[in-house]
Each structure stands twice: as C-alpha cells, then as structure tokens.
N, C-alpha and C positions, 0 to 999 in steps of 0.2 A: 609633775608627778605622773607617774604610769599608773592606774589602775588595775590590779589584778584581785583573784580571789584565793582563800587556802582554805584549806577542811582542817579542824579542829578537834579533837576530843570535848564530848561536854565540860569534864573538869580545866581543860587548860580556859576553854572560854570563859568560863564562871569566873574563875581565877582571874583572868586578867581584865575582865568585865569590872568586875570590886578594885585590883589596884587601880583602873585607871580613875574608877571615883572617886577614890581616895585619893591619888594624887591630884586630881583635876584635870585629867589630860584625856585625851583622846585613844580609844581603845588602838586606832591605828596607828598612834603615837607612838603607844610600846611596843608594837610588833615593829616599826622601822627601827626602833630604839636595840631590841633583840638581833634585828639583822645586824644592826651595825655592831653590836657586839662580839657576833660569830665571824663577822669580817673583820673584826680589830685583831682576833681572836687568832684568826687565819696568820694575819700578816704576821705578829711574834710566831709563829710557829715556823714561819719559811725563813724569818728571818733568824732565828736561831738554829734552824737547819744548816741554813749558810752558814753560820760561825763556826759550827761543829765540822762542816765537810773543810772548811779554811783551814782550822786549827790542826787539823790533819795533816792536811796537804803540806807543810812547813817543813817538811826534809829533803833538802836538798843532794845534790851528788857530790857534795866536797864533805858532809857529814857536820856542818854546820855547830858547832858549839858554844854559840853565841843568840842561840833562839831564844834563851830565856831573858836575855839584854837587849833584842831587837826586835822581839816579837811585834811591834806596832807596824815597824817597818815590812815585816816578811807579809804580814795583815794584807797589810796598804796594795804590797806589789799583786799576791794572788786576787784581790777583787778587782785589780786593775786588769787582770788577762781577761777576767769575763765579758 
C-alpha cells in the first residue's frame, strides 16, 4: 500500500467516520472502496464510449445492407483495426 493524505470537508469525514462503524471496517477501507468505485466507474464509460464510436463507424463503401444481420462481425473487424 502507498501511503498518502486528502483534505476532507467536515461532513464527508463525519459521514464516513459513522459508516465505517457501522460497518466495521476501516475509515481507509472506504475511501479505497470509493476509489475503486470511480475507477470501475471510469472503465464502463470508455468502454461504452467505444461501442458508441464502433457502432458508428459500421458503413462501409459498398453501402452494406446487411449490418443489421452482421453486426457482430462488422463489431469484431473494427476493434480489430485498433
């Protein structure tokens, strides 16, 4: 574990100072617990960012009429180019 420090507003301290009583856990328990959150949090957002720029990208130069029967396929090839 790395050690660092954050600044807090009284009320988030208070606040989290009581659940961790309550849960029996350690006040820096939940602050990793929240990190990981916001980084879970992160990753669905890039990774539905990607689906949305893919789902785009699926028009081809022959005008493709078959996207909605192959779409897994056309998927598959555009994250292969990245």
């Amino acid at each position: 574990m790395i050690r660092t420090q954050i600044q807090l507003d009284p009320d988030q301290y208070e606040r989290l100072k009581a659940l961790a009583a309550r849960r029996s856990t350690s006040f820096a328990q939940l602050v990793r617990e929240g990190v990981d959150h916001i980084l879970a949090s992160e990753r669905t957002d890039m990774a539905w960012d990607r689906f949305l720029d893919a789902a785009g990208s699926c028009r081809t130069e022959d005008s493709a009429t078959d996207v909605s029967a192959r779409h897994d396929s056309y998927l598959t090839d555009d994250f292969a180019d990245d």
